[in-house]
C-alpha positions as a printed NumPy array, in Angstrom:
array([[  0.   ,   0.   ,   0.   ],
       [  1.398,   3.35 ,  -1.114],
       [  0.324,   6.423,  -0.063],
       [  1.027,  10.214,  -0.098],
       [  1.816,  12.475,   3.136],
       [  1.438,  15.871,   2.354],
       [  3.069,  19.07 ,   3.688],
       [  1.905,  21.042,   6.655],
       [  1.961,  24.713,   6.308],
       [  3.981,  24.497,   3.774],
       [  6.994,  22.672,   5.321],
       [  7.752,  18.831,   5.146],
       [  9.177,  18.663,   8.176],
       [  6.06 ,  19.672,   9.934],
       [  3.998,  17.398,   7.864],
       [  6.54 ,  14.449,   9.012],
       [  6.052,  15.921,  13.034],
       [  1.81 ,  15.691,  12.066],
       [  2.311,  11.897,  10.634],
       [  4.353,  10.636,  13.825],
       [  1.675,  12.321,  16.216],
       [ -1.118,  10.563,  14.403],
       [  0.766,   7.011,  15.012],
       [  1.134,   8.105,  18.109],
       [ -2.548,   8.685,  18.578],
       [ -3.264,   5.458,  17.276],
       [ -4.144,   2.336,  19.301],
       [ -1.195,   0.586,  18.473],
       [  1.573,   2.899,  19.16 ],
       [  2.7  ,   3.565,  22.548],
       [  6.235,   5.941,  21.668],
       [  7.722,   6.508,  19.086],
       [ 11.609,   6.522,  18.842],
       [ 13.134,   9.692,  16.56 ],
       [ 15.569,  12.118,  16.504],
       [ 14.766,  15.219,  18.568],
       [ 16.599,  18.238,  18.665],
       [ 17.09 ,  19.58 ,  22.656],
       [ 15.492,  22.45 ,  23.897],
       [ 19.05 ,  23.469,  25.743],
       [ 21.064,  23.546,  22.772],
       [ 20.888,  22.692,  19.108],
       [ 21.881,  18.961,  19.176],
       [ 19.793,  16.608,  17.572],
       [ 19.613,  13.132,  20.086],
       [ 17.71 ,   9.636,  19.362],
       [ 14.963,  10.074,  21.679],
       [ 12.235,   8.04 ,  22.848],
       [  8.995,  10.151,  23.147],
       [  5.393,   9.267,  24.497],
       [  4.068,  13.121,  24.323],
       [  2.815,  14.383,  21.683],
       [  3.497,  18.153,  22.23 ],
       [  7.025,  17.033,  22.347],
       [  7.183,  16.235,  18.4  ],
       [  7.505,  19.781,  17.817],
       [ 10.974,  19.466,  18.21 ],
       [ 11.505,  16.111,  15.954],
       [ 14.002,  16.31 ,  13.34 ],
       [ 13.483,  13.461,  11.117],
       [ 15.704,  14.203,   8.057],
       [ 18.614,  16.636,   9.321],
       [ 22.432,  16.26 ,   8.776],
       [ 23.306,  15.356,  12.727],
       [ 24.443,  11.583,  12.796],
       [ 25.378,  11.682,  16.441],
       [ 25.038,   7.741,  16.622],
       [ 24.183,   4.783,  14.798],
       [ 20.933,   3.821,  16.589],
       [ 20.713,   0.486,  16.171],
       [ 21.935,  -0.52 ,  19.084],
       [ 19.72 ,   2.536,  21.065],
       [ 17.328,   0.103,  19.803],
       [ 18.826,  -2.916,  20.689],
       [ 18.718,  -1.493,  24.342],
       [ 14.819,  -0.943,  23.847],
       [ 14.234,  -4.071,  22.155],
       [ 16.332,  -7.272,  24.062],
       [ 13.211,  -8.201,  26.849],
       [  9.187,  -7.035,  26.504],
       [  8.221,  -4.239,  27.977],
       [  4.798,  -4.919,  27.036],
       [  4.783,  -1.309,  24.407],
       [  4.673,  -0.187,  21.349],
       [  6.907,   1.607,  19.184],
       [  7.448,   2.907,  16.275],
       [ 10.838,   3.416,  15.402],
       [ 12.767,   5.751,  12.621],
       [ 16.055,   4.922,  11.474],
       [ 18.653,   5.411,   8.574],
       [ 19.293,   2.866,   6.158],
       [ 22.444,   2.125,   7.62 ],
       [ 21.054,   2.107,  11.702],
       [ 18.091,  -0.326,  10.364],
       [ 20.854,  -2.874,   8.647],
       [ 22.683,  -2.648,  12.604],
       [ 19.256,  -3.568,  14.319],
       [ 18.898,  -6.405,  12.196],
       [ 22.583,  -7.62 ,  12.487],
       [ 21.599,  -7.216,  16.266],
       [ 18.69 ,  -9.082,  16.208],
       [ 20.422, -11.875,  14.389],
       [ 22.59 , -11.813,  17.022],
       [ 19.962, -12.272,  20.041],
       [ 20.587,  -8.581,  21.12 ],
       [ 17.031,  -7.35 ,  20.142],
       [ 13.897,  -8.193,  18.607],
       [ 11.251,  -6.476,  16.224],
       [  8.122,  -7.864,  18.044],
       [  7.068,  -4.823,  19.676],
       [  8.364,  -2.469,  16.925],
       [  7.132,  -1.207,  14.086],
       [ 10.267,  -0.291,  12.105],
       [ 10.2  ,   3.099,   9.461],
       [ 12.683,   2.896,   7.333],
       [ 13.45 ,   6.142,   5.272],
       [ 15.845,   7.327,   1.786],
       [ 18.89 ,   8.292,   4.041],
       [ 19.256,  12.2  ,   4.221],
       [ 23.135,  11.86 ,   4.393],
       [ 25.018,  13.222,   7.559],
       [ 28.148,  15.428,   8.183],
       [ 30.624,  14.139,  11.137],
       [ 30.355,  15.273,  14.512],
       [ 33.003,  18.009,  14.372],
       [ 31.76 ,  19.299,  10.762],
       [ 28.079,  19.419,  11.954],
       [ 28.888,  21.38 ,  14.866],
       [ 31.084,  24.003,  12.942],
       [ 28.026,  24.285,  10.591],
       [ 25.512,  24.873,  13.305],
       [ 28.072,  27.824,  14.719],
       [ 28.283,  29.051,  10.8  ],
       [ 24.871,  29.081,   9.372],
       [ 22.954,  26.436,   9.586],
       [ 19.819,  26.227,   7.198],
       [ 16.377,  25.708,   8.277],
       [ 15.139,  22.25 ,   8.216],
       [ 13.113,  22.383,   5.427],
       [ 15.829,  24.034,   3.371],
       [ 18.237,  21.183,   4.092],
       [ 16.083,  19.151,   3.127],
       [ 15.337,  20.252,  -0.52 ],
       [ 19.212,  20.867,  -0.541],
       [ 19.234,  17.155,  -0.416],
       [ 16.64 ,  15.076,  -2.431],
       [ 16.209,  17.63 ,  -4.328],
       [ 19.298,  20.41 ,  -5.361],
       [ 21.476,  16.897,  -4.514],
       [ 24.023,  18.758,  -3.78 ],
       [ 27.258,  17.372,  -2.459],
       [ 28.166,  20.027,   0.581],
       [ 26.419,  21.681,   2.799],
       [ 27.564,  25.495,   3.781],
       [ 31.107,  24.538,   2.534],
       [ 30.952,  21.329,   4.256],
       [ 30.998,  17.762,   2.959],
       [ 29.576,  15.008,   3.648],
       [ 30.807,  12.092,   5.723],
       [ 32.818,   9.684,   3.392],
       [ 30.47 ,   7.209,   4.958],
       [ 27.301,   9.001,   3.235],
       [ 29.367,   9.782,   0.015],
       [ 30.413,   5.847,  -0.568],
       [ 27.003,   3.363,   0.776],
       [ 25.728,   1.815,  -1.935],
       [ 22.732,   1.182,  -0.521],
       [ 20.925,   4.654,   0.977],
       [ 17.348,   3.881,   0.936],
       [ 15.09 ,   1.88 ,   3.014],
       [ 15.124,  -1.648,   3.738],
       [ 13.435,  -4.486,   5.817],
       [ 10.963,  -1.657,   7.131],
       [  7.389,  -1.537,   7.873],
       [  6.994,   1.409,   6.469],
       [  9.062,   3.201,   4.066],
       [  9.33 ,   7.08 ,   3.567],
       [ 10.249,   7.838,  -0.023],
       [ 12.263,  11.202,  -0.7  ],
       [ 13.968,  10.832,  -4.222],
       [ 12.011,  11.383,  -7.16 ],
       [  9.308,  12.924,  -5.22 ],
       [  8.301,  16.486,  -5.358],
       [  8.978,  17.281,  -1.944],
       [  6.903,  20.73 ,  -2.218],
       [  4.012,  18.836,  -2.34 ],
       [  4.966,  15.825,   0.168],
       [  6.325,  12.45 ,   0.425],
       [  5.692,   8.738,  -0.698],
       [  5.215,   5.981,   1.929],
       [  4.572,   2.972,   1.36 ],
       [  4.166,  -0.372,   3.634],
       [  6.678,  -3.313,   4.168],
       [  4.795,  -5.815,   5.646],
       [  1.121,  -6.641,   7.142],
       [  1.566,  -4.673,  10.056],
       [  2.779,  -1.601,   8.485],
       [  0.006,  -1.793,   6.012],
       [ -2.58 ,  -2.293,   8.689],
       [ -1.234,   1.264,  10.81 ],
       [ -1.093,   3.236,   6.875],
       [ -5.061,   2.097,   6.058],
       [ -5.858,   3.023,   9.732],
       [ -4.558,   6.761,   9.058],
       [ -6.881,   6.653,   6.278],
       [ -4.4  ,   9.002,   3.828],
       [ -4.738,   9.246,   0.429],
       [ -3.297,   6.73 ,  -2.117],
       [ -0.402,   7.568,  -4.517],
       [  1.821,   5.788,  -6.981],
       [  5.424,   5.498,  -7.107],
       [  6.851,   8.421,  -9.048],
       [  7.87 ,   7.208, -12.65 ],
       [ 11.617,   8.64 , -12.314],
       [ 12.306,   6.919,  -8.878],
       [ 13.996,   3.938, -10.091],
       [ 16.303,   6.018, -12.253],
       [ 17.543,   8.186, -10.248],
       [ 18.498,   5.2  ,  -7.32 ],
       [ 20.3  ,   3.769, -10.017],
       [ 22.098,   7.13 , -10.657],
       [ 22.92 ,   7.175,  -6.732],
       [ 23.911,   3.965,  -6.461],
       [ 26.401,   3.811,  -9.545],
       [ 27.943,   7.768,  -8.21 ],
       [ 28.382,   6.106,  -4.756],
       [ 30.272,   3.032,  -6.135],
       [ 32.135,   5.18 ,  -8.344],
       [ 33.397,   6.844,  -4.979],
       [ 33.928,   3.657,  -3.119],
       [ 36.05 ,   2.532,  -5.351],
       [ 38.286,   5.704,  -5.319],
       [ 38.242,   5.353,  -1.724],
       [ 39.339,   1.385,  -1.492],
       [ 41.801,   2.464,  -4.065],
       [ 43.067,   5.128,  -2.147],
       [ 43.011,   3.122,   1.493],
       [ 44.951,   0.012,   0.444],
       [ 47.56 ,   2.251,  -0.91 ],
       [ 47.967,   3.965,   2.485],
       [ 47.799,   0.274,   4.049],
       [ 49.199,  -2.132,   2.106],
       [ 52.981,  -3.206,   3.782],
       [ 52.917,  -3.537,   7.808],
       [ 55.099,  -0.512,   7.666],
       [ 52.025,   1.906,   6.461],
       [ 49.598,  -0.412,   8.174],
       [ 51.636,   0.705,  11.447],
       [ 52.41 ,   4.459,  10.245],
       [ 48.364,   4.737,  10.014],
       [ 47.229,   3.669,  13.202],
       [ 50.374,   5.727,  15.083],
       [ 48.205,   8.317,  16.33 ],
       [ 45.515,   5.413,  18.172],
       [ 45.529,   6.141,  21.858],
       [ 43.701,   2.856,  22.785],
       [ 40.573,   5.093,  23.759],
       [ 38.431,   2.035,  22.14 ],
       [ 35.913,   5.064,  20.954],
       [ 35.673,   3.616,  17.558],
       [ 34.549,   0.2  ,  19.444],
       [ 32.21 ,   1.686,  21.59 ],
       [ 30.429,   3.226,  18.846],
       [ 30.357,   0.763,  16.365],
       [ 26.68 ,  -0.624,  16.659],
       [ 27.474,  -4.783,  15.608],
       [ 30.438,  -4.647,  18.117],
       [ 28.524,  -6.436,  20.806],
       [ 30.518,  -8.521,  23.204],
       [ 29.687,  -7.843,  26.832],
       [ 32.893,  -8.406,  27.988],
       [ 36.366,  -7.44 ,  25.511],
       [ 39.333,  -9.365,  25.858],
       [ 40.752,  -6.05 ,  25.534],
       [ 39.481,  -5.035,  28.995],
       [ 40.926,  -7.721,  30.193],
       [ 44.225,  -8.801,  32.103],
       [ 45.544, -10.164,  28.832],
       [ 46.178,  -6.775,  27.954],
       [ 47.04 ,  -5.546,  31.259],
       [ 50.619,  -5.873,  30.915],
       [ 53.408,  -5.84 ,  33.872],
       [ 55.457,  -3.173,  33.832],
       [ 58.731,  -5.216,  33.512],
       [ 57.092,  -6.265,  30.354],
       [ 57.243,  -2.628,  28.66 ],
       [ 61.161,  -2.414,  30.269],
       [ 61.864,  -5.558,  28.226],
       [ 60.524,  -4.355,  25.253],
       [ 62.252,  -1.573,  25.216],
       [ 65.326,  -2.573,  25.825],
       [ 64.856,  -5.786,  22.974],
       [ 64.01 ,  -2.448,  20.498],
       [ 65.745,   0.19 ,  21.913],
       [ 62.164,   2.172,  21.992],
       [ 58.49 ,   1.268,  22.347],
       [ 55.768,   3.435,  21.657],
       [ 52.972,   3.426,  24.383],
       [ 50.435,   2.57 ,  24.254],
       [ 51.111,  -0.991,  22.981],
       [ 48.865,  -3.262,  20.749],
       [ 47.353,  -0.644,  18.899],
       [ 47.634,  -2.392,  15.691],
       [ 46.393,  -5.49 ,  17.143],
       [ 43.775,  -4.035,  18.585],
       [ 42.179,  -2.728,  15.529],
       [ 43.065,  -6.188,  13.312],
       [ 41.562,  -8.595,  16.064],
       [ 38.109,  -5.63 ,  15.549],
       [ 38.377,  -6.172,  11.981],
       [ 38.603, -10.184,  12.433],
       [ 35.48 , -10.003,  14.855],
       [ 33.153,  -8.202,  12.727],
       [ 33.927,  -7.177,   9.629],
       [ 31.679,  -9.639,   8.409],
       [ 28.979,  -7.645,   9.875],
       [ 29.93 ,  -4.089,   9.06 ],
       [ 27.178,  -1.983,   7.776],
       [ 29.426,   0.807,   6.736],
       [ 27.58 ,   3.489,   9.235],
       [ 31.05 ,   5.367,   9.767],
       [ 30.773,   5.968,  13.424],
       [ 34.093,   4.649,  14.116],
       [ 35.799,   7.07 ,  12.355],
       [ 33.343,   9.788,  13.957],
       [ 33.917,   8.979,  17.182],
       [ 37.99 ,   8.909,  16.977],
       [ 39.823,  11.686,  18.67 ],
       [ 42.664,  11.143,  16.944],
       [ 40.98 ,  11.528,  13.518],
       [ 42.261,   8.26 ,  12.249],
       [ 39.817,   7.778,   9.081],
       [ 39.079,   4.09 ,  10.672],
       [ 35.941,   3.461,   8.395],
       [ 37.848,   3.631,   5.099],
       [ 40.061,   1.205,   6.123],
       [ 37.323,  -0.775,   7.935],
       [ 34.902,  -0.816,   5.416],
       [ 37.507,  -1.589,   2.723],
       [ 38.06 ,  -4.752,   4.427],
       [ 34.598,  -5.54 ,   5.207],
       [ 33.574,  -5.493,   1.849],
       [ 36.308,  -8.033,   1.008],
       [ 35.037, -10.264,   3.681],
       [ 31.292, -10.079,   2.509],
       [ 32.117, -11.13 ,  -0.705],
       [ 34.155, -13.993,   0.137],
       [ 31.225, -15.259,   2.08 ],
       [ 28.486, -13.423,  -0.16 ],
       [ 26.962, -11.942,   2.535],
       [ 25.357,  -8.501,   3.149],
       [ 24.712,  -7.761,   6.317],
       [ 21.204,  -6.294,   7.169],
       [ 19.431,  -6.849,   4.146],
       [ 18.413, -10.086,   5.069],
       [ 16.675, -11.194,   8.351],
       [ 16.509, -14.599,   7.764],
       [ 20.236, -14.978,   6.463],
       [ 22.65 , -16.004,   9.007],
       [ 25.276, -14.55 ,   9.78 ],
       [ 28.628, -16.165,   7.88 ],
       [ 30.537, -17.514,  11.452],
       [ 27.915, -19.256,  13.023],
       [ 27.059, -21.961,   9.762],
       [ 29.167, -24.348,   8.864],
       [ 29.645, -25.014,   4.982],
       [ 31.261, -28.512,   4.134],
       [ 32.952, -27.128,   1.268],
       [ 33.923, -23.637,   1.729],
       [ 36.886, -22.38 ,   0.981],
       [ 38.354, -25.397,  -0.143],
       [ 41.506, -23.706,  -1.872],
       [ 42.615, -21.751,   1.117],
       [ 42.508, -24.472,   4.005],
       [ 43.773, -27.084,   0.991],
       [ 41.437, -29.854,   1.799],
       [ 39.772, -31.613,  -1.575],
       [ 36.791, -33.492,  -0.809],
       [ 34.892, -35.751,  -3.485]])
């Protein structure tokens, strides 16, 4: 079912705030989960909301990527809590809630998932030097997006994140909001992904639409500019990385904060061997490596650190860029992450997030994979 939400007083954005306080009238939503920007300052947080009046300060499509949410929703989602909610997330954040729910860290049965054509992001450091600069109104940076499609914002770019996914609109939703190809001055598409989204959309009782005839074009022309960039950027990373040497040389500005862990949403374990005494070393042990070299560079295992991360779940990666957003050292960890991941995926054709009901690549066993790199010929 497809149907068209038109502007409110002229703005989409208020037209967006109206359709999330009629779900939130309905029956079967309890809260809704959406970005909100705070009344103390001009940060835009994930939020969980159950007022109504407080939608007036929603900001569905805006370029703050503070977090990946998907494991915000993780958090909400792991045990019943005997609600409802209806929960909006970038393309990126949904593909982390369903890596997580693979993983036994949440569950959809109390959500109704809105998926949404991702309105790209700047990083945390950009975004806040824009807000200081001049920020545009909501509305504005919205048509700046979907549709001037421009590539910077106020002098800004984009995160390389936003500039290289190949796969920016909505998927495994219950309801999907439609921004490209759509003339935003009159509204926005949705349409439903399953029963239960239908059932809320015929319940709201909003007017039917059809998919605009230039949609599919102009994802293709997203998806092939995006690739075009990703491959640039692969291109650019494995030069940087390619000998231990540079592999060393990039990371020699890590400080072992583990931001770029704590962010990442499919980087789950409840307890890292890197918290623990293994890495704890004695301090005779930092004498003796000093004197063996002559010099040691503290802290130690930095490089390991970040290959036994890329060993753990590269296979899972969703290519949200948080790691690199959250470094303080401004190590660009996604490129190097993501370039990686994406050679993992392929080796077990996997892509993580699209797929609820495909597991994920470590925990099957295949009788004959990989046959020519463990050397073992079976008849």
């Amino acid at each position: 079912m497809m149907i068209k939400l038109a502007t409110e007083e002229n703005s989409l954005t208020k037209g967006l705030q109206q359709f999330f306080k009629r779900l939130l009238a309905t029956e079967e939503i309890d809260a809704l989960f959406l970005p909100v920007r705070l009344t103390a300052s001009s940060s835009i947080m994930p939020s969980l909301v159950t007022d109504a009046d407080q939608i007036e300060n929603a900001v569905p499509l805006s370029p703050a990527f503070p977090l990946n949410s998907g494991r915000m929703v993780s958090r909400l989602s792991y045990k019943l809590s005997g609600r409802k909610t209806a929960v909006l997330l970038r393309p990126c954040e949904m593909r982390a809630f369903i890596e997580l729910i693979k993983l036994k860290q949440g569950s959809r049965q109390e959500l109704i998932l809105i998926g949404m054509d991702c309105p790209k992001a700047l990083t945390a450091s950009d975004y806040t030097a824009y807000m200081e600069k001049d920020p545009l109104a909501d509305d504005a940076y919205i048509q700046k997006v979907f549709s001037e499609k421009d590539d910077t914002l106020n002098g800004f770019h984009f995160s390389s994140a936003c500039q290289t996914c190949e796969n920016p609109f909505p998927v495994n939703a219950d309801i999907n909001i439609f921004l490209h190809g759509v003339d935003l001055s009159e509204g926005v598409m949705m349409d439903s992904g399953s029963e239960s989204g239908q059932k809320i959309l015929e319940s709201l009782k909003m007017p039917e639409a059809s998919m605009p005839a230039n949609r599919e074009e102009i994802v293709a022309q997203i998806k092939e500019a995006n690739s075009i960039a990703n491959s640039a950027m692969v291109k650019d990373i494995e030069e940087k990385t390619n000998s231990i040497p540079k592999l060393t040389a990039f990371f020699d500005r890590c400080i072992n904060c583990y931001n770029c862990r704590n962010m990442c949403p499919v980087c789950y374990c409840k307890e890292c061997v890197f918290n623990t005494d293994v890495f704890y070393h004695q301090p005779v042990q930092y004498h003796q490596w000093a004197e063996k070299k002559g010099i040691v560079k503290l802290p130690t295992d930095t490089v390991f650190y970040h290959l036994t991360r890329l060993a753990h779940i590269s296979h899972a990666c969703v290519g949200c860029g948080q790691c690199s957003n959250a470094c303080p050292s401004d190590i660009n960890v996604f490129e190097l992450f993501k370039s990686v991941a994406q050679q993992t995926q392929a080796a077990f054709e996997y892509s993580p997030g699209t797929d609820e009901n495909d597991p994920p690549p470590l925990s099957v066993f295949h009788e004959k994979e990989f046959e020519d790199i463990i050397g073992i010929e079976r008849e």
